[in-house]
Every structure is written in C-alpha cells, then in structure tokens.
C-alpha positions as CSV (number, residue, x, y, z in Angstrom):
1,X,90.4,-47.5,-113.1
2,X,92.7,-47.8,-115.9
3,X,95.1,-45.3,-117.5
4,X,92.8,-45.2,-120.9
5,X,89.8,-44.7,-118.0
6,X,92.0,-41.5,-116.4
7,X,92.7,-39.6,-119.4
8,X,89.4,-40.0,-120.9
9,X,88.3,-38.4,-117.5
10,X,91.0,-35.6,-117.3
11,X,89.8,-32.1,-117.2
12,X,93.6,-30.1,-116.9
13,X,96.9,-31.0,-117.9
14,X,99.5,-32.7,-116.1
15,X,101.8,-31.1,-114.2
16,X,104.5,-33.2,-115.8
17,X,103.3,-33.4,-118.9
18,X,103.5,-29.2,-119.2
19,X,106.8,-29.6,-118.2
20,X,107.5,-32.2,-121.3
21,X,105.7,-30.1,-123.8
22,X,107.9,-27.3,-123.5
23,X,110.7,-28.9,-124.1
24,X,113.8,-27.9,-121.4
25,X,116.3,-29.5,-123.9
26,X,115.7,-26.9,-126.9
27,X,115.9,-23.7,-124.3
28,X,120.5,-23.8,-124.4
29,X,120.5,-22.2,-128.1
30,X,118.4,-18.7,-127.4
31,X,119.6,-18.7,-123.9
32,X,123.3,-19.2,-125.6
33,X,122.6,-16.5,-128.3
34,X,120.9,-13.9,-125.4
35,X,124.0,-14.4,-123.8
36,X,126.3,-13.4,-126.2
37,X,124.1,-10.5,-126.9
38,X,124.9,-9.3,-123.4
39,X,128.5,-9.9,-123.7
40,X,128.5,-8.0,-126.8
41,X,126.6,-5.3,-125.3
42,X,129.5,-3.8,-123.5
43,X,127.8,-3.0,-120.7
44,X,128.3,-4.1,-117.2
45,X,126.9,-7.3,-116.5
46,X,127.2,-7.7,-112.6
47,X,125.9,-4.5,-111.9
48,X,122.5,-5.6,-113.8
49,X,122.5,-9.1,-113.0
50,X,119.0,-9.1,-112.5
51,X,118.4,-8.1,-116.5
52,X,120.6,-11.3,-117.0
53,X,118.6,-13.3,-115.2
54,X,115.3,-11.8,-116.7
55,X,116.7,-11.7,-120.1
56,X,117.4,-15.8,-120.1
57,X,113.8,-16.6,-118.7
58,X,112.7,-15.0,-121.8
59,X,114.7,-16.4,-124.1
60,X,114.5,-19.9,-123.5
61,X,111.5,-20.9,-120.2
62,X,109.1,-18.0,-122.1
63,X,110.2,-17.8,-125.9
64,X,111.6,-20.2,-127.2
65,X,108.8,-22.6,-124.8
66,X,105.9,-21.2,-126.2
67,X,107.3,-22.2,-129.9
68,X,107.2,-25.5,-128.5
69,X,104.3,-25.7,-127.4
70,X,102.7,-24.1,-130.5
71,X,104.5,-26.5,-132.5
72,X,103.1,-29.8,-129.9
73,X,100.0,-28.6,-130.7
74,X,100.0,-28.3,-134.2
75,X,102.0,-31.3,-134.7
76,X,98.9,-33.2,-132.3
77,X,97.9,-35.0,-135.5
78,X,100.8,-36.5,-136.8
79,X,102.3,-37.4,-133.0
80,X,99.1,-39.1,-132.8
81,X,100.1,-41.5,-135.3
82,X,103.9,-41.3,-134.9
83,X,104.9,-40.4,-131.0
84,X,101.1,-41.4,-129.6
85,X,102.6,-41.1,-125.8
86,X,103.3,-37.6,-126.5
87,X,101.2,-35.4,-124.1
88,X,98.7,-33.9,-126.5
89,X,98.3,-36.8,-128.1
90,X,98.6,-39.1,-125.2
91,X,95.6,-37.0,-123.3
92,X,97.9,-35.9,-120.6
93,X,97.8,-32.1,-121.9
94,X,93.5,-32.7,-123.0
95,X,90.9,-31.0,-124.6
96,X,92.5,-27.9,-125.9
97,X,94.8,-27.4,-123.4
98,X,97.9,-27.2,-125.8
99,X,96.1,-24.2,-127.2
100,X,95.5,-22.6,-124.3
101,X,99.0,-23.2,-122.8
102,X,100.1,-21.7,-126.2
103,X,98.4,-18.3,-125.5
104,X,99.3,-18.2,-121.6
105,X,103.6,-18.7,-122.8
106,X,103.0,-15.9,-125.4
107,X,101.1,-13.6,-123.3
108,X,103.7,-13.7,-119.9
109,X,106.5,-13.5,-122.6
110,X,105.2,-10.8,-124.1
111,X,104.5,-8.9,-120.9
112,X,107.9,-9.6,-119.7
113,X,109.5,-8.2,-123.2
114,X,107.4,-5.0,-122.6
115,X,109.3,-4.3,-119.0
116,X,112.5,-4.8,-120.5
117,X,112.0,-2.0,-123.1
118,X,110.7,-1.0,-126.3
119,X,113.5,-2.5,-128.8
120,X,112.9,-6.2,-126.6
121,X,109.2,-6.1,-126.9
122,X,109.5,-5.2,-130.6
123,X,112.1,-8.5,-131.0
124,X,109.6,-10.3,-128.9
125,X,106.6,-9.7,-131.3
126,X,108.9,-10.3,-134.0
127,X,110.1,-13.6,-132.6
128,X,106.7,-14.6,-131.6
129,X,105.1,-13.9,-135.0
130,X,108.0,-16.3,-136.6
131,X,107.1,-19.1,-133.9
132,X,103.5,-19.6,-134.6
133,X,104.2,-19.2,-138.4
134,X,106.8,-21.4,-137.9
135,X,104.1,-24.3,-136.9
136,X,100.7,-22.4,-137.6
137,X,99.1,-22.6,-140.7
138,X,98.2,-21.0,-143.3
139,X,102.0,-20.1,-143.2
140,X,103.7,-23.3,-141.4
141,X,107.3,-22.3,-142.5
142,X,108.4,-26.1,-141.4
143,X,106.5,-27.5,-144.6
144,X,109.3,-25.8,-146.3
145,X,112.9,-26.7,-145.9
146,X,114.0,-22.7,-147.2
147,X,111.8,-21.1,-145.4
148,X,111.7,-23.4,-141.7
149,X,115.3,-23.5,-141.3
150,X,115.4,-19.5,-142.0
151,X,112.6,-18.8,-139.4
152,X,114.1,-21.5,-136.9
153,X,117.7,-19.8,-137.5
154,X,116.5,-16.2,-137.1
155,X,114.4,-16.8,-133.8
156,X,116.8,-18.7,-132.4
157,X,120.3,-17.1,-132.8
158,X,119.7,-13.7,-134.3
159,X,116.8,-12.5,-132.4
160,X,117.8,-13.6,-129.0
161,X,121.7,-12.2,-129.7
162,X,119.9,-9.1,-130.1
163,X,117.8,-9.3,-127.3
164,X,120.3,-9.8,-125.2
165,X,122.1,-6.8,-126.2
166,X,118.9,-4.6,-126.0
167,X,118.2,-5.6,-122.3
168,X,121.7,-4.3,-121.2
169,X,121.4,-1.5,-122.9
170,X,118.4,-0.4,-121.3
171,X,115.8,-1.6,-124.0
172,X,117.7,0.5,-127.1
173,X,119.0,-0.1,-130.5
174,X,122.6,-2.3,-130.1
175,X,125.1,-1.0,-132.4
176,X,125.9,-2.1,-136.2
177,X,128.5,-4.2,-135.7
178,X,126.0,-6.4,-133.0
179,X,123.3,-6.3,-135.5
180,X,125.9,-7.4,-138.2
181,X,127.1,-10.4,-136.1
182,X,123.9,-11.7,-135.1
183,X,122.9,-11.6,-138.8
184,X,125.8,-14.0,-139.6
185,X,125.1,-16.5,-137.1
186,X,121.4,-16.5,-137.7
187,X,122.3,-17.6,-141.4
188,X,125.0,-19.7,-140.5
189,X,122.1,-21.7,-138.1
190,X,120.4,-22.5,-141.4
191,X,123.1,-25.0,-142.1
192,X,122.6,-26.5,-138.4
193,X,118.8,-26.6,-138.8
194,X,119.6,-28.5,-142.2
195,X,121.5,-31.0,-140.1
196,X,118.7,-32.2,-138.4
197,X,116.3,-32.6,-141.2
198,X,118.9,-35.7,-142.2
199,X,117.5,-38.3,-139.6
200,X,113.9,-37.4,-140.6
201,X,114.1,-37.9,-144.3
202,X,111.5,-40.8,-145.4
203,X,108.8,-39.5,-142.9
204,X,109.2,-36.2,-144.2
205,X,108.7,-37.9,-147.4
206,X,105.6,-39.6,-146.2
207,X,104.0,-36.9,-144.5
208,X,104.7,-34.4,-147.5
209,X,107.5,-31.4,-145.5
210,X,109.5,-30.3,-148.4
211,X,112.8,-30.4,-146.3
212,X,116.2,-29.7,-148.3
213,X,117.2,-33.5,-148.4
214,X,114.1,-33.9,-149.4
215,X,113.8,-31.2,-152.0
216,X,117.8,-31.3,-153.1
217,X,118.9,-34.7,-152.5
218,X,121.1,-36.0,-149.2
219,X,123.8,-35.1,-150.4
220,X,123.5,-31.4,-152.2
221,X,121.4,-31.0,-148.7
222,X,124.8,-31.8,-147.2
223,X,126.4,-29.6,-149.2
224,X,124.4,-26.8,-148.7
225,X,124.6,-27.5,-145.2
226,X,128.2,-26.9,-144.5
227,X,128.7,-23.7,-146.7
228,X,125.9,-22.1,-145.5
229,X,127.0,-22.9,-141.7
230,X,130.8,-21.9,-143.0
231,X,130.5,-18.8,-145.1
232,X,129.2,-16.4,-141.9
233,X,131.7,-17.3,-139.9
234,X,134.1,-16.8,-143.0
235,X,132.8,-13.2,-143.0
236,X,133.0,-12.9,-139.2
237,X,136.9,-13.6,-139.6
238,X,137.3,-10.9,-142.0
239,X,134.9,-8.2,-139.9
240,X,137.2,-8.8,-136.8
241,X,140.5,-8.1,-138.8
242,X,138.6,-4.8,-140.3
243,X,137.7,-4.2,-136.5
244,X,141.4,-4.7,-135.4
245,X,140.5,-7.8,-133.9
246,X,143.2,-9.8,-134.8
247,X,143.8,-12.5,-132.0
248,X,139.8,-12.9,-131.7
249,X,139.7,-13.4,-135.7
250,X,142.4,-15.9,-135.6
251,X,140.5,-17.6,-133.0
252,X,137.4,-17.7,-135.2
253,X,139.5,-19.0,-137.9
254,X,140.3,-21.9,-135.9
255,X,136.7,-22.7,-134.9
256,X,136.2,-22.5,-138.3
257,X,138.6,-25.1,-139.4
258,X,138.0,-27.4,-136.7
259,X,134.5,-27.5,-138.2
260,X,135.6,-27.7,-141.8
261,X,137.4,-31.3,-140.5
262,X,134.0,-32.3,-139.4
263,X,132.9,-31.3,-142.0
264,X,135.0,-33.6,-144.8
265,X,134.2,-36.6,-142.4
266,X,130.6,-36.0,-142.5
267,X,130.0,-35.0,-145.9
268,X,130.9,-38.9,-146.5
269,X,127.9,-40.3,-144.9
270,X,125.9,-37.5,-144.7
271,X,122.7,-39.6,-143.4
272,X,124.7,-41.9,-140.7
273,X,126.7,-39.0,-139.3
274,X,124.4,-36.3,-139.7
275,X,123.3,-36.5,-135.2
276,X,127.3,-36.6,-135.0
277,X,128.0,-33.4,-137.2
278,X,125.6,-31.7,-135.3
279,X,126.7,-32.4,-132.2
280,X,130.2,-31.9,-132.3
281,X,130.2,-29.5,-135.2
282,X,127.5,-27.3,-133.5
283,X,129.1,-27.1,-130.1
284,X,132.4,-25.7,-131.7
285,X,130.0,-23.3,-134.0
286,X,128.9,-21.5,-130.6
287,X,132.2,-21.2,-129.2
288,X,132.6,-19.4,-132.2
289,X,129.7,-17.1,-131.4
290,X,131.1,-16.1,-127.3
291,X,134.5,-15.5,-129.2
292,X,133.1,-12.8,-131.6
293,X,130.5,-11.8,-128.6
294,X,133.7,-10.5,-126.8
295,X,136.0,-9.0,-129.5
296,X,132.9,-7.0,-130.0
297,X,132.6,-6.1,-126.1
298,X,135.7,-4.7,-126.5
299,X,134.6,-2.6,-129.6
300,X,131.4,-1.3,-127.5
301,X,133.5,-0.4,-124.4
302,X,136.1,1.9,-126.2
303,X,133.4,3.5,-128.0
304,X,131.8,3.9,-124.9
C-alpha cells in the first residue's frame, strides 16, 4: 500500500500532523506578552504559580493554536497549490478535520478562560473573535495589510499582556497604566507583523492579499514599519519618566536605540534583510516589553 493509498484511506488525523498544524513555533509571543501581564500585575507570582502555569496554556497551546489552526484550514486551498505536504492539504489532517479541530481549540480555550474569571473569558472571546476573522471569511483581516497586522498585533501582544494581568488579579480589571502599555505594544507589533509581509511579496501579489508592500511599495512599507514599531515605545519612555520611572525609562530608551540602528541598516535593503530585522530587531522590542512589565510592578505594588 502506498502513501497516496493511506491518506485516501485515512478516517482521523495524525497524531503528528495535529501537532504541526498548530504550530509550537508561533506560541513564544502571547506566552511572552501573558507574561508580562503577570509581572505587571503586581501581584505575587509564586504564591499562584498554578494561574501562571494555566494562564500560558491559554495563551499560546489553547489561543494562539486554535488561530492556527483556523488559519491551516482556511488557507487549505492555497497550501494545496503552494505547501501541498502541509497536513490539510497533504491528507494527514482529512476530511474536515481541520474544521473540527478548529472548534475542539476554541471550545477548551474558552472553557479554560471562563475558570480563570470574568475579565479573561471576556479577552478570550474577544481574542477568539479576532482569530477566526483574522482567517475566516467574510471578514479575513489578512487580505488586508491595515487591518491583518492590527488584528495579528492586538491578539497577540495586547490581549494576552492583559490576560495575563487579569488572571493574577483574580479575573478583574488591571489598572490604567497596564491597559495603557499593552495598548503601545500591540501597536508597536503592527510594524513587526509588517516585517514579515516582506518575504511574501510576489505571491501576495499573485494570490491578490493587499499587504502594505504590496499596497505602499517596499520601501514606504519599510518605512511605515519602523515608525510604527518606534513611536510606542517612544511614548512608553515618556509614560515611565511621568511615572517616576526613571532608570526603567532610560532602559527603554536604549532598547529603543539599539533598534533604531537596526533599523538604518535595514531600511537599505528592506526585502533582503527584512527575516534579519525581524529577528534581531524583534527580540530587543520584547526585552523592551519585561522592562516596562516591571517598572509598572513596582507602580501596582505601592499602590497596593
């Protein structure tokens, strides 16, 4: 029996191929982002390790998962043509199986955002909605450069930086200046989402997704890019001086310049070094995010 024989003939996924389809490499960003959240929180954190633990399940194995998944399976089409060994397309994942798995991720997320409280499960619907919009149609933010890397940057820094604080706070509200921060970063992730459009610019072409390089040009998409990912953190500087913050803030600032040398070099070849921006520049953007996550632990604590 040959392998074209066997997944003709398969009836449920394989076990491996579930694995692959949810993608392990994508989870570090939310988990990243939760985490600050409970750094941020102020509250203790080895007293409620559990709600750690809990809280990063959700974010990245649950959450952030299921929008890959969603997104495999809408995609099924076009990885049929471009990525055929992909496991929808591929028949390792048959039948509608990609669907179903789809439902399964949302609905044990979902349940798992309801213990944790009632701000977390709100987040949780909210970041659900965004991740089958974000692939689904009729709304399929990724058609649209604008719109995609918004959704994408929301879900994956904003939401979970909230999240994070929420579940330490027993399932509440977090404070302004948490809500204010996560904000930043999740507009500041725009720029990073922008970055990886650059190595996917004639297919996007091709297959009609209105990315920015595509809709502004390489390099006013490069542009746009590194001022959007700058500005936030530019603010963040100045919001941790206001909150007598200085040595964090100064800190910041030197993320921030570090990443403004990146910057100059990539903004040269925008296309060739784009995967090298976003590598380097992206890994200094989230030491960025710990660095405020703390200054504002302190805030929370003395309030406290």
């Amino acid at each position: 029996m040959n392998q074209t024989t066997v997944i003709a003939t398969r009836t449920y996924p394989e076990p491996k191929a579930i694995l692959e389809v949810l993608h392990p490499i994508t989870w570090f960003p939310p988990m990243w982002a939760f985490t600050c959240g409970v750094v941020s929180s102020g509250a203790p954190i080895l007293e409620q390790w559990w709600l750690l633990i809990a809280g990063i399940i959700l974010a990245g194995p649950l959450m952030c998962a299921t929008s890959q998944v969603v997104n495999d399976w809408y995609d099924r089409d076009v990885d049929a043509i471009n990525e055929p060994d992909r496991p929808i397309p591929s028949g390792r994942i048959p039948g509608r199986w990609g669907f179903y798995l789809s439902l399964i991720w949302t609905v044990v997320s979902l349940a798992l955002a309801y213990v944790l409280g009632p701000w977390v499960f709100g987040l949780a619907l909210i970041g659900m909605a965004i991740a089958w919009g974000y692939s689904a149609p009729p709304f399929r933010f990724k058609g649209n450069g604008w719109w995609g890397n918004l959704a994408a940057g929301i879900s994956y820094e904003g939401l979970a930086w909230v999240t994070g604080a929420a579940v330490m706070i027993g399932g509440a509200l977090p404070g302004w200046e948490i809500l204010v921060l996560a904000l930043l970063y999740s507009l500041g992730a725009h720029g990073i989402m922008t970055l990886n459009d650059f190595k996917a610019i004639e297919g996007d072409i091709e297959m009609g997704v209105r990315s920015l390089p595509v809709q502004l040009g390489v390099e006013k998409a490069a542009w746009w890019a590194c001022v959007v990912m700058g500005l936030p953190q530019a603010v963040v500087v100045a919001l941790l001086f206001a909150w007598d913050k200085p040595a964090h803030a100064i800190a910041v600032g030197v993320v921030l310049l570090i990443q403004v040398a990146l910057m100059v070099r990539f903004l040269a070849k925008p296309v060739e070094r784009a995967v090298w921006f976003s590598g380097l520049g992206v890994t200094v953007y989230v030491t960025g995010m710990m660095i405020s996550a703390f200054a504002v632990r302190g805030l929370m604590t003395a309030a406290g």
